[in-house]
C-alpha positions as CSV (number, residue, x, y, z in Angstrom):
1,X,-1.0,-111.0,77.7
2,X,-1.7,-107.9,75.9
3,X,-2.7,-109.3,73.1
4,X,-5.5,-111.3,75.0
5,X,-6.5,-107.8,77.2
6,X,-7.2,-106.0,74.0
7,X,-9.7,-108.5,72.8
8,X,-10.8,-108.9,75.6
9,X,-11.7,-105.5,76.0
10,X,-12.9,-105.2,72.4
11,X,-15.5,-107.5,73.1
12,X,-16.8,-106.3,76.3
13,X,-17.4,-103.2,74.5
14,X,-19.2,-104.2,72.0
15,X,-21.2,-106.3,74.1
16,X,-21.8,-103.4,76.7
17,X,-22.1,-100.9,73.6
18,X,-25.1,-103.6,72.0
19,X,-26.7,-104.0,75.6
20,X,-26.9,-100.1,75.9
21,X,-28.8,-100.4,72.5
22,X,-31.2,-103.1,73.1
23,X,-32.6,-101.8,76.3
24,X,-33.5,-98.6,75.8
25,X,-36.8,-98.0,75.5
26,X,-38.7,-96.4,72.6
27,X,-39.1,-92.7,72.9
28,X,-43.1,-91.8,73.4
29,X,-43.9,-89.0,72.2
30,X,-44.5,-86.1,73.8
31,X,-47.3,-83.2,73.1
32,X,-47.9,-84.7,69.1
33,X,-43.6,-85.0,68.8
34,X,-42.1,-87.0,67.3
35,X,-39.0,-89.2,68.5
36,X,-37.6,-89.2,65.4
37,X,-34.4,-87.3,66.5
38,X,-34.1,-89.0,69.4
39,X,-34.2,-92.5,67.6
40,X,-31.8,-91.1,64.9
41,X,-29.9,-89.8,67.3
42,X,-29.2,-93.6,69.1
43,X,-28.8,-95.0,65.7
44,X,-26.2,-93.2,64.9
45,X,-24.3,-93.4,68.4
46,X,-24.5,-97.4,68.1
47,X,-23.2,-97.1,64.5
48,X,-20.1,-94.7,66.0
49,X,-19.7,-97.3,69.0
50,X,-19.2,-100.1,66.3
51,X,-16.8,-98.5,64.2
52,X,-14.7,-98.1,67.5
53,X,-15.2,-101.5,68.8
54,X,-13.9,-102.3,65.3
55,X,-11.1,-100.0,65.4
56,X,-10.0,-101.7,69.1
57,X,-9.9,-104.3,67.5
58,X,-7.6,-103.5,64.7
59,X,-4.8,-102.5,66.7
60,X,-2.3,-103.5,69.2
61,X,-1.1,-100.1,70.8
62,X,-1.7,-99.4,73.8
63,X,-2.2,-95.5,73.5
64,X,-4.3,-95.9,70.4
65,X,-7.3,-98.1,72.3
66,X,-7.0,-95.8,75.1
67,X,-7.4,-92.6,72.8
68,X,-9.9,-94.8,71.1
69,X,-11.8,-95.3,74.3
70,X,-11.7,-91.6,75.7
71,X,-13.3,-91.2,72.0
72,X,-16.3,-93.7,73.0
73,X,-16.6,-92.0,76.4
74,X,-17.1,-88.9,74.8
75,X,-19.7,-90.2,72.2
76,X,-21.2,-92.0,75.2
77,X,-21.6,-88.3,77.3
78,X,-23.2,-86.7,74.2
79,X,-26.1,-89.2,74.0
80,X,-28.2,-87.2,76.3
81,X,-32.0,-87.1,75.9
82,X,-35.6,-85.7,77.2
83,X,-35.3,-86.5,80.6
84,X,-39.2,-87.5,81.0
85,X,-38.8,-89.9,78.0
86,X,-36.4,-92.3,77.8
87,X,-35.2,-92.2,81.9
88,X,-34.5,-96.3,81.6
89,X,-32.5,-95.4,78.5
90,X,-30.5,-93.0,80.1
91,X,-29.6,-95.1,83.2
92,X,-28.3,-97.2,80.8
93,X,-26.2,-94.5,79.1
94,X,-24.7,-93.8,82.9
95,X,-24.0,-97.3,82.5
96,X,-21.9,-97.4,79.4
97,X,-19.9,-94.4,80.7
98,X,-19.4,-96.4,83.6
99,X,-18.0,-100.1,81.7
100,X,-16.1,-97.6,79.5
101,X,-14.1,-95.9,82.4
102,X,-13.5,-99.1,83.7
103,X,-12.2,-100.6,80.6
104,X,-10.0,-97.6,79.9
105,X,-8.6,-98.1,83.8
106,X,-7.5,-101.7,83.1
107,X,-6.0,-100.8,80.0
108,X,-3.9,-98.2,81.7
109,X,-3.0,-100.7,84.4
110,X,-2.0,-103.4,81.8
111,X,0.1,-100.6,79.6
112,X,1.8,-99.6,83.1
113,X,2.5,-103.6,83.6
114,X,4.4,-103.5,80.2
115,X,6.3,-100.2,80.8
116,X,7.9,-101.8,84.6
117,X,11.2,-103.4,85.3
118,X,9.2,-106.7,87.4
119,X,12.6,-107.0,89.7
120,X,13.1,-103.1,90.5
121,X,9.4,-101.9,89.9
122,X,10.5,-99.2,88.0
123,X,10.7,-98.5,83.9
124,X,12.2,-100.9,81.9
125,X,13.5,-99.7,78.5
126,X,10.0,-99.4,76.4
127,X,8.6,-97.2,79.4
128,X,12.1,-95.1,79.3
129,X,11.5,-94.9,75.7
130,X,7.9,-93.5,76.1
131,X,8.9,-91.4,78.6
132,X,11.8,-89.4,77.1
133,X,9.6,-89.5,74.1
134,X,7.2,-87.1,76.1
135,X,9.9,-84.9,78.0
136,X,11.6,-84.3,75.2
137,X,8.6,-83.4,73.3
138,X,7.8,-81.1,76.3
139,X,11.5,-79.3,76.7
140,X,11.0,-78.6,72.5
141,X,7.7,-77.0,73.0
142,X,9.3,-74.6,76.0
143,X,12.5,-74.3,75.4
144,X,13.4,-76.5,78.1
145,X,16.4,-78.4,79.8
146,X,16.4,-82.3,80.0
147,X,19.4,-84.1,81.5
148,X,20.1,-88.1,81.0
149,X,22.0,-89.9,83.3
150,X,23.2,-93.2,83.5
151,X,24.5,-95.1,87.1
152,X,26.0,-98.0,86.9
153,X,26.2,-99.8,90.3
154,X,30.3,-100.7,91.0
155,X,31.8,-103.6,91.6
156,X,28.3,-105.7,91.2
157,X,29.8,-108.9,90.2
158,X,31.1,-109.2,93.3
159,X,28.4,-108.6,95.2
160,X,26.5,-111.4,93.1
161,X,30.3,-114.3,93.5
162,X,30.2,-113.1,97.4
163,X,26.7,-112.7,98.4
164,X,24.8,-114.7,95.8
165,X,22.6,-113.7,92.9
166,X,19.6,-112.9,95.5
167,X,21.7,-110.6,97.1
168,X,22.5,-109.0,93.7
169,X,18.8,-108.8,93.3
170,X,18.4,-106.9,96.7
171,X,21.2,-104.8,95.9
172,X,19.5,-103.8,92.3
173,X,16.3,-103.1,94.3
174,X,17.9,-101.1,96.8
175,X,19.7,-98.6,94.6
176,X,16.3,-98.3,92.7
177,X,14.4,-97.5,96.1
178,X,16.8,-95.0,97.3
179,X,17.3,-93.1,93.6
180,X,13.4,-93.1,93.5
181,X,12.6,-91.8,97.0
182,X,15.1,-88.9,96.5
183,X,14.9,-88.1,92.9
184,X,11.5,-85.5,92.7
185,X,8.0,-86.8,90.9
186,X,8.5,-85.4,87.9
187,X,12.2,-87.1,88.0
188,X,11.9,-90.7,86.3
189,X,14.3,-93.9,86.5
190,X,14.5,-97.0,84.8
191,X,16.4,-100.0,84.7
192,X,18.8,-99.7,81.4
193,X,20.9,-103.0,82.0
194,X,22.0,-105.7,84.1
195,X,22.8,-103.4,86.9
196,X,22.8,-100.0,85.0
197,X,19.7,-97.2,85.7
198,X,18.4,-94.1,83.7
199,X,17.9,-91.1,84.9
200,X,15.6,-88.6,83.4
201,X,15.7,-85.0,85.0
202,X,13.1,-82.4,83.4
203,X,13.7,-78.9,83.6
204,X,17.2,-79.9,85.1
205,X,20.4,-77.9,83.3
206,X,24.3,-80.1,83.0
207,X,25.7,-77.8,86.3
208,X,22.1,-78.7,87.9
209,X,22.7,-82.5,87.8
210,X,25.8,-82.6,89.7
211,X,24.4,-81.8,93.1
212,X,21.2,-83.9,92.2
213,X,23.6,-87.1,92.1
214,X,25.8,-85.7,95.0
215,X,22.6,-85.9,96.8
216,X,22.0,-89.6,95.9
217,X,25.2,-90.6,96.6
218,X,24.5,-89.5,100.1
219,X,21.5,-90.9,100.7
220,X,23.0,-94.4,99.5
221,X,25.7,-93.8,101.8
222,X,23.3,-93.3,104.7
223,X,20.7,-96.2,103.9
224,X,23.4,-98.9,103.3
225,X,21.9,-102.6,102.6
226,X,21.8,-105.3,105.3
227,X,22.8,-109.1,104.2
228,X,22.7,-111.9,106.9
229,X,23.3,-108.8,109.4
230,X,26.2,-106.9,107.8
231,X,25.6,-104.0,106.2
232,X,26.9,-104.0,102.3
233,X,28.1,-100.9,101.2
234,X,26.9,-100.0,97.8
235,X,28.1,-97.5,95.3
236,X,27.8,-96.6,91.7
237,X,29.8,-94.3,88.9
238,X,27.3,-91.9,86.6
239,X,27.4,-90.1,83.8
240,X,25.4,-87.4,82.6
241,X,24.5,-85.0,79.2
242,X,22.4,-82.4,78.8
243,X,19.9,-83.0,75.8
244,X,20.7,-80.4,72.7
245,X,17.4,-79.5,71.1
246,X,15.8,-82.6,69.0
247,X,18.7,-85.1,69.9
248,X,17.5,-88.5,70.1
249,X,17.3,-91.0,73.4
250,X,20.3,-93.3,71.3
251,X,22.3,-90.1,70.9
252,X,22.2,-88.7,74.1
253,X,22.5,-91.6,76.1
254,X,25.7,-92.4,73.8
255,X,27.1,-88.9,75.4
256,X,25.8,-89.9,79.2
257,X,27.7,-93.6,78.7
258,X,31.1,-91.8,77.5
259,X,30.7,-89.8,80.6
260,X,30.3,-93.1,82.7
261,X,33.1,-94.9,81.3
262,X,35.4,-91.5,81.9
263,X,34.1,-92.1,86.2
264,X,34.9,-95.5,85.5
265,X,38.3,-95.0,84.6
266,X,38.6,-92.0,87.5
267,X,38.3,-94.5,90.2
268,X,34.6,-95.0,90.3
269,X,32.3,-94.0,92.8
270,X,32.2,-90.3,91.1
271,X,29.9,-88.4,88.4
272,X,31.5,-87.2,85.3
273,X,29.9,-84.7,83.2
274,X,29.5,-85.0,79.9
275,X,30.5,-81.3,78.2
């Protein structure tokens, strides 16, 4: 799918890009001027448009053809020209910034499609990766905290041998509503296993987390799930870590699973922190 959106897109550009070209109309000049610049000055944008097309085409990342396409949005704005000369031409320009927006939008819309969990609707592990990536990119800049923490919903198989595997599926979705609802915006989850999530929590300290998972605990506790008219309690063990400066998502999340397996072993339904 990806795949097929990027060429996709490559060729509507160039297409769009060629069009732009093609109907604008030559400059007249003006008071014995010459439109020399102006002519130059379309060449050279069609030649830059071409070189990106080319470029889209020459890659699969998803961040690289949308850099690439802010790029021909920006070459796009600076074609600007006398106003009384080439109007037609610059309707068409308003045009191309147009296609290009809307190009860069789907793009966006297909990278969020690869970076979502389809049962949960939150990340699955390439969007987690992308997104610690950039918090902890952030906290290095400024010096600030990031905590990982991994739930892991208890006793799930035997929701799935009582209930049934759908069940199991509403349970999974269930937890992920409630964790999203009460985490903040800048918080992000993801699925990280069968029926484990990731946490991350920006600008969040190790004493911080606790009362952040208190408070999901309570919320799950007060929005319990409804099978067939009985409500299905639901609970899960955590653990989190605190990130040290430049530790790595493998690293980390190796600290936040020790701590999970330590409020396995406590009697679940608890948080242990990792120290």
């Amino acid at each position: 799918m990806l795949r097929y959106a990027i060429f996709r897109i490559a060729g509507r550009f160039r297409m769009n890009s060629q069009a732009t070209m093609r109907r604008s109309p030559p400059v007249a000049p003006k008071n014995g001027e010459t439109s020399a610049t102006e002519s130059s000055g379309l060449r050279i944008y069609q030649d830059r448009v071409t070189a990106l097309a080319e470029r889209i085409r020459g890659t699969s990342d998803v961040s690289t053809i949308i850099g690439i396409l802010n790029q021909a949005l920006a070459e796009t704005r600076r074609l600007r020209v006398r106003e009384d000369a080439l109007a037609a031409a610059q309707r068409k320009v308003a045009e191309a910034e147009r296609d290009i927006e809307a190009m860069r939008n789907e793009l966006e819309k297909v990278k969020a499609m690869l970076q979502q969990d389809p049962l949960t609707g939150t990340l699955n592990r390439r969007g987690i990766d992308e997104a610690f990536r950039r918090e902890a990119s952030r906290c290095d800049r400024h010096g600030a905290d990031l905590c990982v923490a991994i739930i892991d919903i208890d006793n799930f198989k035997a929701v799935n041998d009582s209930l049934g595997h759908q069940a199991g599926d509403r349970a999974l979705q269930h937890i992920a509503s409630v964790v999203t609802h009460t985490l903040r915006p800048a918080d992000r989850v993801g699925r990280f296993g069968g029926e484990e999530f990731l946490l991350l929590l920006p600008d969040t300290a190790l004493t911080q987390s606790a009362p952040v998972m208190a408070r999901i605990k309570r919320e799950l506790a007060a929005r319990p799930l409804v099978e067939a008219g009985e409500r299905v309690k639901i609970t899960f063990s955590g653990g989190v870590a605190q990130r040290s400066a430049r530790e790595s998502l493998d690293a980390i999340v190796a600290r936040a699973d020790a701590a999970l397996y330590q409020a396995k072993h406590a009697g679940k339904n608890r948080t242990a922190l990792a120290r």
